[in-house]
C-alpha positions as CSV (number, residue, x, y, z in Angstrom):
1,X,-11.2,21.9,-9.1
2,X,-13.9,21.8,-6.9
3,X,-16.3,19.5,-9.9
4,X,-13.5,17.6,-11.3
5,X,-13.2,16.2,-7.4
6,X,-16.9,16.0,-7.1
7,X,-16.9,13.9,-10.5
8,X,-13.7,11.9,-9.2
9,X,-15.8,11.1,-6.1
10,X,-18.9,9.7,-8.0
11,X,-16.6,7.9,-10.2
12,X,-15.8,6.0,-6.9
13,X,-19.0,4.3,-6.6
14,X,-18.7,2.1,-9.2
15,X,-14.9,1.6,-9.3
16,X,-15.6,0.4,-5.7
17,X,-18.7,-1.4,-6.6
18,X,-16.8,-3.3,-9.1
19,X,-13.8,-4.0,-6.6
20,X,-16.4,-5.3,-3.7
21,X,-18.5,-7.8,-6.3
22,X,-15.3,-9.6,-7.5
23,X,-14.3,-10.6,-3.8
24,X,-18.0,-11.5,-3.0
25,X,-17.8,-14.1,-5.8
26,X,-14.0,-15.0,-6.0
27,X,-14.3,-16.1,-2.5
28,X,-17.0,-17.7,-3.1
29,X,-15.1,-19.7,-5.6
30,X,-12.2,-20.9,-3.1
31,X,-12.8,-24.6,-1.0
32,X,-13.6,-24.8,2.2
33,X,-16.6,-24.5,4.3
34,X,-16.4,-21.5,6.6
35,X,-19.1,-23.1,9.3
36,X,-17.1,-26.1,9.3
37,X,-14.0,-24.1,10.4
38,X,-15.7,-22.3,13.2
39,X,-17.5,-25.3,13.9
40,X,-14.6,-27.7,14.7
41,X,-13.9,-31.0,12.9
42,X,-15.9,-32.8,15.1
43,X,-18.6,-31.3,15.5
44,X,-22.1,-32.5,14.2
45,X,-23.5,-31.7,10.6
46,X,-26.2,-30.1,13.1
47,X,-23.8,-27.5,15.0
48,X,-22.3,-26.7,11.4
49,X,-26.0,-26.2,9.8
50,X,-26.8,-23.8,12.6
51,X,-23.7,-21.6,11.8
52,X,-24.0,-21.8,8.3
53,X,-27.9,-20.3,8.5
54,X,-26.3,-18.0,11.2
55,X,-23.6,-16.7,8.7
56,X,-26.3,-16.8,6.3
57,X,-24.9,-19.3,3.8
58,X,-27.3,-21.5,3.1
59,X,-28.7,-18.7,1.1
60,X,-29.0,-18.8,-2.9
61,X,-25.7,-16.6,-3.8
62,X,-27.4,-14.5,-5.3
63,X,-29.2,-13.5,-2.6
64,X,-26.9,-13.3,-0.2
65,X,-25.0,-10.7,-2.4
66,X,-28.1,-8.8,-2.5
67,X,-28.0,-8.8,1.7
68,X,-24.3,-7.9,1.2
69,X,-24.9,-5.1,-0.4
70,X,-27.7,-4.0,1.2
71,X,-25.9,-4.6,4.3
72,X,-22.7,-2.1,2.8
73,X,-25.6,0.9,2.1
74,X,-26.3,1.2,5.7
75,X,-22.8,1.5,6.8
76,X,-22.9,-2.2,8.4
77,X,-19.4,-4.2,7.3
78,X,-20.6,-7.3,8.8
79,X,-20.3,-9.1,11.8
80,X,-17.5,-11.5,11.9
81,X,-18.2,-14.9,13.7
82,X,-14.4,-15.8,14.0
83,X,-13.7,-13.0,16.1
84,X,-16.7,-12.5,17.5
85,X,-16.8,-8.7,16.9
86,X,-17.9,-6.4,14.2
87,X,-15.7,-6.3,11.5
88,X,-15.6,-2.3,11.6
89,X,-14.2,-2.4,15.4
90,X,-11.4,-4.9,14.2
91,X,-10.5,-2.9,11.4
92,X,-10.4,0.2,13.3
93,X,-8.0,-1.4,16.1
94,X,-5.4,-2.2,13.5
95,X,-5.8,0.1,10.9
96,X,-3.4,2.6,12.5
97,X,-0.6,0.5,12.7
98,X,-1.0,-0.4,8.8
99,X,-0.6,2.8,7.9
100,X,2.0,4.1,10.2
101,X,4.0,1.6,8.7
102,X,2.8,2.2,5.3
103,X,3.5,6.4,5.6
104,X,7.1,5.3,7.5
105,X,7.8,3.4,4.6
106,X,6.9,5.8,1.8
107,X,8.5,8.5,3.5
108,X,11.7,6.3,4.2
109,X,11.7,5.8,0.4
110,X,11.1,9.3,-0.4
111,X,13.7,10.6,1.5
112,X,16.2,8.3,0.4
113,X,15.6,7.5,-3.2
114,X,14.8,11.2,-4.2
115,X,18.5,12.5,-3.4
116,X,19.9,9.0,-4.4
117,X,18.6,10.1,-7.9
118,X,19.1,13.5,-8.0
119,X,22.9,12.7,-7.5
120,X,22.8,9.8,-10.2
121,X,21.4,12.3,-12.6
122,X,24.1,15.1,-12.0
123,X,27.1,12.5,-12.2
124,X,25.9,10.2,-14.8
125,X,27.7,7.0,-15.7
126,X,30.1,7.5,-12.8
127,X,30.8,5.4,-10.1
128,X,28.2,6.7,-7.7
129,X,25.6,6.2,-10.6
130,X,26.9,2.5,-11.1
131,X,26.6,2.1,-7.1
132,X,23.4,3.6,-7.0
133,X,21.7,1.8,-9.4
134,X,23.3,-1.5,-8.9
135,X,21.6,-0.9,-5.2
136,X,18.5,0.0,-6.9
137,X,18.2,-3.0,-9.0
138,X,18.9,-5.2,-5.9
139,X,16.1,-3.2,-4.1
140,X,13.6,-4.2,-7.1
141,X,14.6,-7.9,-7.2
142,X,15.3,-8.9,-3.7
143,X,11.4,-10.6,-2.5
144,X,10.4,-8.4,0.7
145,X,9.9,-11.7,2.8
146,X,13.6,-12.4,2.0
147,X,14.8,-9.3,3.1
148,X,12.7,-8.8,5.9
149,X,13.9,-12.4,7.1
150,X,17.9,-11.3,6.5
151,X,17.0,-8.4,8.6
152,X,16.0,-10.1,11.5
153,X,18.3,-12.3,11.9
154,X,21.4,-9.5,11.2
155,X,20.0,-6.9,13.4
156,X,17.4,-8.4,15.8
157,X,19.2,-12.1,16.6
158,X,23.0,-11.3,16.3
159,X,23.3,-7.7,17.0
160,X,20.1,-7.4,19.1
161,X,19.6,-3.8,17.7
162,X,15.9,-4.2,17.1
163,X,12.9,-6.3,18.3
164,X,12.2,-9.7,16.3
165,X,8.7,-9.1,15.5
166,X,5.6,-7.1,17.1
167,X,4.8,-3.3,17.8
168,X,6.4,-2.5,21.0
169,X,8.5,0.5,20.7
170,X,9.5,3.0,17.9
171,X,12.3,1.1,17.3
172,X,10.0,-1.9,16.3
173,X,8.7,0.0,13.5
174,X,12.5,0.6,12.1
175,X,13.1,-3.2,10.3
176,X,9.7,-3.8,9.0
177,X,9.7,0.1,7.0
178,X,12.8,-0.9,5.8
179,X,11.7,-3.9,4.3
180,X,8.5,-2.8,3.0
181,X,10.0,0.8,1.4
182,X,13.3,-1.0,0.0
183,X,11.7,-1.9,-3.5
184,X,9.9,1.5,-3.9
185,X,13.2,3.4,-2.8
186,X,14.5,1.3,-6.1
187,X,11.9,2.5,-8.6
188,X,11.4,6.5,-7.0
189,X,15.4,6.3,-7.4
190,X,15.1,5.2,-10.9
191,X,12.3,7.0,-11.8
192,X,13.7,10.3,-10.5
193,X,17.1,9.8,-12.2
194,X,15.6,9.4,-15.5
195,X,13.5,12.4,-15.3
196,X,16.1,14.7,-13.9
197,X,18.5,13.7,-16.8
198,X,16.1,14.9,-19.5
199,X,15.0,17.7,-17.3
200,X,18.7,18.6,-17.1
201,X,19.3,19.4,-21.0
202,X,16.4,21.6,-21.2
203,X,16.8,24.8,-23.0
204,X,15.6,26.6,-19.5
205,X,18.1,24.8,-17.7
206,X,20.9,26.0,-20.3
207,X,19.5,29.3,-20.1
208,X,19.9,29.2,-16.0
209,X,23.4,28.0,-16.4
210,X,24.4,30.8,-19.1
211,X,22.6,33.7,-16.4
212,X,25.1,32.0,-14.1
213,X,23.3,30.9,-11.8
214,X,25.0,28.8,-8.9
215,X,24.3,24.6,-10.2
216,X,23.0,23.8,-6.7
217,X,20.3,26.7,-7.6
218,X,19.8,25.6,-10.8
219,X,19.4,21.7,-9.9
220,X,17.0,22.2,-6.8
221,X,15.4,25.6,-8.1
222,X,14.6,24.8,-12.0
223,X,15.1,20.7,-12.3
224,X,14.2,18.9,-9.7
225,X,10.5,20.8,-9.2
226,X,9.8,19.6,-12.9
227,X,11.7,16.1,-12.4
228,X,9.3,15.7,-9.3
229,X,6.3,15.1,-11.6
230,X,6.3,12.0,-13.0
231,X,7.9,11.1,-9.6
232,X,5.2,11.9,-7.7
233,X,2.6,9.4,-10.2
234,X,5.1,6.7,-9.3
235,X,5.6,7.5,-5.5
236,X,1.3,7.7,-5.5
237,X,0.7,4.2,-7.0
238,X,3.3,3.1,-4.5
239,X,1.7,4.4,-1.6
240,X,-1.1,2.4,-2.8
241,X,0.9,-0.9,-3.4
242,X,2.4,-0.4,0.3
243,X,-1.3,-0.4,1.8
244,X,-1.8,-3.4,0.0
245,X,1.4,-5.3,-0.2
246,X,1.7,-4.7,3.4
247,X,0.6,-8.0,4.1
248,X,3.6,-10.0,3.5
249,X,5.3,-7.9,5.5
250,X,3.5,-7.6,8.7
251,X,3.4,-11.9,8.6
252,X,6.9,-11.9,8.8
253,X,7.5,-9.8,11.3
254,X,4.0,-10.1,13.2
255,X,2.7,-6.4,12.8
256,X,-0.7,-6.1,13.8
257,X,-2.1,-4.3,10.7
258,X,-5.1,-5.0,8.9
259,X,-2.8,-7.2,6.5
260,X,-1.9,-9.5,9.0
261,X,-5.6,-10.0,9.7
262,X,-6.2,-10.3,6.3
263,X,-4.2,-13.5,6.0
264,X,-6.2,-15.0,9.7
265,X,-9.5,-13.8,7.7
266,X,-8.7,-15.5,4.7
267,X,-7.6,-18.9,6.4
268,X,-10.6,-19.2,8.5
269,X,-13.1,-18.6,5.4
270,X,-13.9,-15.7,7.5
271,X,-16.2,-14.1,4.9
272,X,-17.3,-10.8,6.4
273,X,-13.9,-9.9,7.5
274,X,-12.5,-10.3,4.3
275,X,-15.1,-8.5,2.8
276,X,-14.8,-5.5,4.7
277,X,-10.7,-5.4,4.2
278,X,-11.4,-5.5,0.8
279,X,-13.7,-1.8,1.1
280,X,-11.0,-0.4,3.3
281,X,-8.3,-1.0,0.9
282,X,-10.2,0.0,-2.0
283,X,-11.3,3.5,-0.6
284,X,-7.7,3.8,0.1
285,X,-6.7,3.1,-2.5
286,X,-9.3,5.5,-4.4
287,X,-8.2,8.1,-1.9
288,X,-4.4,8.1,-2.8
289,X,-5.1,8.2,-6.5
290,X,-7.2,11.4,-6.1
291,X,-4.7,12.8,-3.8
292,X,-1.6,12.4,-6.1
293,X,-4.3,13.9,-9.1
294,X,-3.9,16.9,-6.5
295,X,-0.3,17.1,-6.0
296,X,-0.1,17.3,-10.0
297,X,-1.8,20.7,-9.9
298,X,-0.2,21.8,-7.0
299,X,3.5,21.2,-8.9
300,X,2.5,21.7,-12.2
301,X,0.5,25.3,-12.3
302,X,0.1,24.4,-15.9
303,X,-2.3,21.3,-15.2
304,X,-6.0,22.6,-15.3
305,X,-9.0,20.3,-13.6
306,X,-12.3,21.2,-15.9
């Protein structure tokens, strides 16, 4: 184990490598001068030359991607001139909240979607398997701004249950994991109900049932730790989308995650900050693969890491 995550690590570099270079030169791409923006409209081509050789922009591009990445080796994100504060420190401030709402989320959908399948799986085709995944199917389709957006205005402006928007108060927290776990509480549902349905005519799971074991023992015992598997792929890669797709979802409701910052970033041309985002998400998203690689070997004693 311990050289499979060793070579897991290394294979990071480049992945990430890879990940940071195609941001460098797709923002690049988009219109829009960044030292005009911080500038001001009005401001004298003079004023915007100074901040562009400040920001370091009327360098070749190729060798300002050499500074980048020099810039990346020492640890330094970049300073962003927008905010007026190191990119790290800004990160750091609202990093937190993105992935409290992120692990509230996942866990929301864990909690709910696992048993939701389970119980489609040992009543197929019945009505609480037709209500289930009719649910589940709405869960998958509905957009999250949409939801999010119905949300507020049923619980926060008529019934006054939860705050609008912001991160005031556990209860602040309740409508935006809702939102942002309601599609992966769909697919974990799905996902675990297929699996537990072949799972369930196993010839082990016949062989429980004809030792007599209790069903309860047999579905929780001998089922669902094998249905679990593939679930647990799925429920990784979701993790991952939460982190990322989190940025809808903290707009609409104001969060003050690293997603909402991404969208300020990438209005105000604010190179560095976007930039630096884009390594954060990356290594997170790096660190949840390797972490449900784990999990694998921790459910499935039969899975063996060279």
């Amino acid at each position: 184990m311990s050289r499979y995550l060793i070579r897991r690590v290394l294979l990071f570099i480049p992945t990430l490598w890879v990940a940071i270079s195609l941001v460098f030169i797709l923002f690049r791409l988009v219109p829009g001068d960044p030292a005009r923006l911080i500038a001001g409209e009005m401001a004298p081509e003079s004023v915007v030359e100074t901040f562009r050789a400040q920001m370091g922009l009327d360098q070749p591009l190729p060798r300002q991607y050499v500074q980048y990445m020099g810039q990346l080796l020492t640890g330094d994100l970049g300073y962003s001139k927008v905010f007026q504060q190191n990119a790290t420190d800004q990160i750091l401030e609202r990093l937190p909240a993105t992935l409290l709402l992120a692990l509230a989320a996942m866990c929301l959908a864990v909690i709910i979607g696992v048993p939701a399948g389970v119980l489609s799986a040992i009543r197929p085709y019945s009505w609480l398997d037709y209500a289930t995944m009719a649910l589940a199917v709405g869960g998958v389709s509905l957009p999250g701004f949409w939801l999010g957006l119905m949300l507020i205005i049923g619980f926060s402006v008529y019934l006054g249950l939860f705050p609008v928007a912001g991160f005031n108060g556990p209860a602040a927290i309740v409508l935006p994991a809702v939102t942002l776990s309601a599609h992966q509480m769909a697919i974990i549902a799905r996902m675990t109900r297929s699996t537990m349905l072949g799972v369930l005519g196993e010839d082990y799971v016949r062989t429980a049932r004809a030792k007599g074991l209790r069903e309860q023992a047999i579905t929780i015992g001998h089922a669902l730790r094998n249905a679990l598997i593939p679930t647990t792929t799925v429920a990784g890669l979701q993790l991952g989308y939460l982190l990322g797709g989190s940025v809808v979802i903290e707009t609409v409701f104001a969060w003050p995650g690293i997603g909402r910052l991404l969208i300020s970033s990438i209005e105000m041309r604010d190179y560095p900050m976007v930039q630096a985002i884009a390594v954060v998400y990356g290594i997170l998203m790096l660190a949840v693969n390797l972490l449900v690689d784990i999990l694998y070997a921790a459910l499935d004693p039969r899975v063996q890491y060279d």
